[in-house]
N, C-alpha and C positions, 0 to 999 in steps of 0.2 A: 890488437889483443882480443884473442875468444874468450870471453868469460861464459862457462855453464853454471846457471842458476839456479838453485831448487826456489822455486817459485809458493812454495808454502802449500798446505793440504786445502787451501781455497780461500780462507780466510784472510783480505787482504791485509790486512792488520797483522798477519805473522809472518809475513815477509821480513826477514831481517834488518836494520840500520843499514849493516853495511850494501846489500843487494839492494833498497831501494836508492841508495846513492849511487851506483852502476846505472839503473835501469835509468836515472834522472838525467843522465850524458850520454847514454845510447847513442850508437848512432844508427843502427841496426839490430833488430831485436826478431827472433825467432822464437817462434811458442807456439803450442799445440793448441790447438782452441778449440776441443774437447773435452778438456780436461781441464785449462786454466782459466779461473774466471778473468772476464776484459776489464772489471774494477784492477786487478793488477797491473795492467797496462797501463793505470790511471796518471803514474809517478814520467811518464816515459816524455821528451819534450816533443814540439807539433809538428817536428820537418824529421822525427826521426823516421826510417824506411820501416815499418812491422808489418811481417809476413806471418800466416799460419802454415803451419811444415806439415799439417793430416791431409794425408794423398802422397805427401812425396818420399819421394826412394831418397837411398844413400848418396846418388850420386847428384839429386839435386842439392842435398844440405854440404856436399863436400865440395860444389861448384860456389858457393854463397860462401865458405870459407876463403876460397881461395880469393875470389872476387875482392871481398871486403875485410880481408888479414889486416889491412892498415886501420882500417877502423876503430869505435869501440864496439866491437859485435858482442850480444846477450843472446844466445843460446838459453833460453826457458823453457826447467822443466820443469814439471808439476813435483810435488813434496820434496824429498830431498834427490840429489842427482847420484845419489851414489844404488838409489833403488829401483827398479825395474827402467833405464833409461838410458839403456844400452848407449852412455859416454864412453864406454870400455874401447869400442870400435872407432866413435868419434875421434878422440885420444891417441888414437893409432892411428889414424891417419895424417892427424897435426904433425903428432910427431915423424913420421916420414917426409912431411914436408916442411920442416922445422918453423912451422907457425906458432908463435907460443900464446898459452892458454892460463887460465887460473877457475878453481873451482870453488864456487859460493855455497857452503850449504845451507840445507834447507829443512822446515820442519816435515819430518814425514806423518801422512795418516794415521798411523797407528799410534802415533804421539798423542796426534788431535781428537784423534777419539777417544783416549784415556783421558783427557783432560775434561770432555763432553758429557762424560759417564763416571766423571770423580772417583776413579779407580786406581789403585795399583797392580802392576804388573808381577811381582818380585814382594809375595804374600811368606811373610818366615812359615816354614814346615812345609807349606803346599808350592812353593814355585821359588826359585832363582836365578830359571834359563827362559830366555824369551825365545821363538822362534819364529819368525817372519819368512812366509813361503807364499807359497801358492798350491792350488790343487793342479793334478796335470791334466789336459783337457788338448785341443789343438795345439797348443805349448808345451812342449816336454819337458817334463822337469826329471832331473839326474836323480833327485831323489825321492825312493817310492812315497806316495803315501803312508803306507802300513808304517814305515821308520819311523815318520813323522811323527805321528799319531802312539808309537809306540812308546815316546817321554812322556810318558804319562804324566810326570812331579814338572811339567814345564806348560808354559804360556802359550798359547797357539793363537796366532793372528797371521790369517789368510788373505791376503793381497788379489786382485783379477777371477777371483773365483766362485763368483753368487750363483754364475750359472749351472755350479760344480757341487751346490750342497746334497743333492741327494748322493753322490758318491761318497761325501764325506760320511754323510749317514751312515750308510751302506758298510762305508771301512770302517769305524767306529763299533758298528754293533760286534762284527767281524773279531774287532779286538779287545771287545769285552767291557766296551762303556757302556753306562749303565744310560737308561734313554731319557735318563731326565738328568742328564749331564747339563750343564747350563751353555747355551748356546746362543749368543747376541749378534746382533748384526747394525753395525751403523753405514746409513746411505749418505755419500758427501758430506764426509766429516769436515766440521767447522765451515762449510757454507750456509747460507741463510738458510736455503732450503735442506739442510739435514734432516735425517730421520731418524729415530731409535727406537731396534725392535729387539724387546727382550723375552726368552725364552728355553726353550732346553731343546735338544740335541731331534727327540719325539718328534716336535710342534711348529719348532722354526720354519720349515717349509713353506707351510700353509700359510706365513703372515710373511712370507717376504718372496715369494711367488711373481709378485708382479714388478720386483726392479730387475731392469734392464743395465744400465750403468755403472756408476763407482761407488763399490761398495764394502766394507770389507765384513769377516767371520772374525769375532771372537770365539774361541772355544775351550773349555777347562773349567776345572774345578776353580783354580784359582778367582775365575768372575765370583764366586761365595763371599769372597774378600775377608776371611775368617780364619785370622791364625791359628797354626795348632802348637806353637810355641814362641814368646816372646823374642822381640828383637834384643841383642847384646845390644846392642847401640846406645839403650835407650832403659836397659837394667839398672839398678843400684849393683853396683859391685859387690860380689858378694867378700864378706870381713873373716881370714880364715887365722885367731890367735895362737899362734906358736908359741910365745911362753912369755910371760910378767906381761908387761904393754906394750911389746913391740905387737906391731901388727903388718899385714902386708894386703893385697890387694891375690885375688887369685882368678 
């Protein structure tokens, strides 16, 4: 059995119950080690085979499939597997060779950094659509920027793309955010060494200029965290009387 793992935003501690139970009977475990701190590795027992897969092509991880299909092989990826971790293709090749698989998820970054920076995503009046992308840069992404950016009433959290912020700038002013839009930036969310730099859309540049690595953009009004209308959720219902003491809820 292949099991792919979202291996958590770094923090081994948010590795799920159920995937540190997998990774405990391993028999072979694949992980990027770029990306996933070796404390996750920690749960893994002393004869199991762990490889790091950074350098290798498709057809080495589909030779390791094939190899150790009997096994219990762990496929770990960094946050959750269903976000930038092209199992899509993996997936497809399982299944053309009828090896079966199961997928563990995982907590992704954009979780852990909301949790880091005691924030909500989905503020009543200012946001209820979240959008997790990237900027396009060597990676092409299908969808423009300008689009992106053009939800203006929505969440924006940018995955792979620190090295991209002045374009975001750049398309931002373009489309009419004002330059002290709020602009945040956390580096290796929820590992020890995190960083958090807060700022606006203007300024952020200049203080995060020197990360090279994993990083993500927050961007939006919504970092205000300042509703501009109360949640129903959490209203007194309002009492509308129709006639003697019947009443109803409305």
């Amino acid at each position: 059995m292949i099991y792919f793992i979202g291996a958590g935003s770094g923090d081994p501690d948010l590795v799920t119950i159920k995937a540190q139970k997998i990774l405990q009977k391993a028999d072979v475990i694949l992980y990027t080690g770029s990306l996933i701190p070796k404390e996750v590795l920690s749960w893994c027992k002393d004869d199991a085979l762990i490889e790091d897969s950074q350098g290798m092509k498709y057809d080495d991880i589909y030779l390791r499939f094939k190899k150790y299909k009997d096994k219990i092989f762990v496929r770990l990826h960094t946050g959750d597997p269903s976000l930038y971790s092209t199992i899509a293709k993996q997936i497809s090749f399982l299944k053309d060779n009828n090896i079966e698989y199961k997928v563990i998820a995982g907590i992704t970054a954009a979780f852990a950094a909301a949790a880091s920076l005691g924030i909500e995503y989905t503020i009543p009046g200012i946001s209820q659509t979240v959008i997790l992308s990237r900027i396009e840069g060597k990676t092409p992404n299908p969808e423009s920027l300008e689009n992106i950016l053009a939800c203006k009433n929505s969440s924006l959290i940018f995955y792979l793309s620190i090295s991209l912020i002045t374009k975001l700038k750049k398309t931002a002013y373009k489309l009419g955010y004002s330059s002290k839009t709020p602009c945040w930036v956390v580096q290796k969310a929820s590992w020890t060494e995190e960083s958090i730099y807060k700022s606006d859309i203007e300024n952020i540049q200049n203080k995060v200029s020197h990360i090279k690595g994993i990083a993500l953009i927050l961007f939006g009004d919504f970092l205000h965290q300042e509703e501009t209308q109360e949640s129903h959720l959490y209203v007194k219902p309002l009492v509308k009387e129709l006639r003697g003491d019947k009443r109803t809820h409305v």
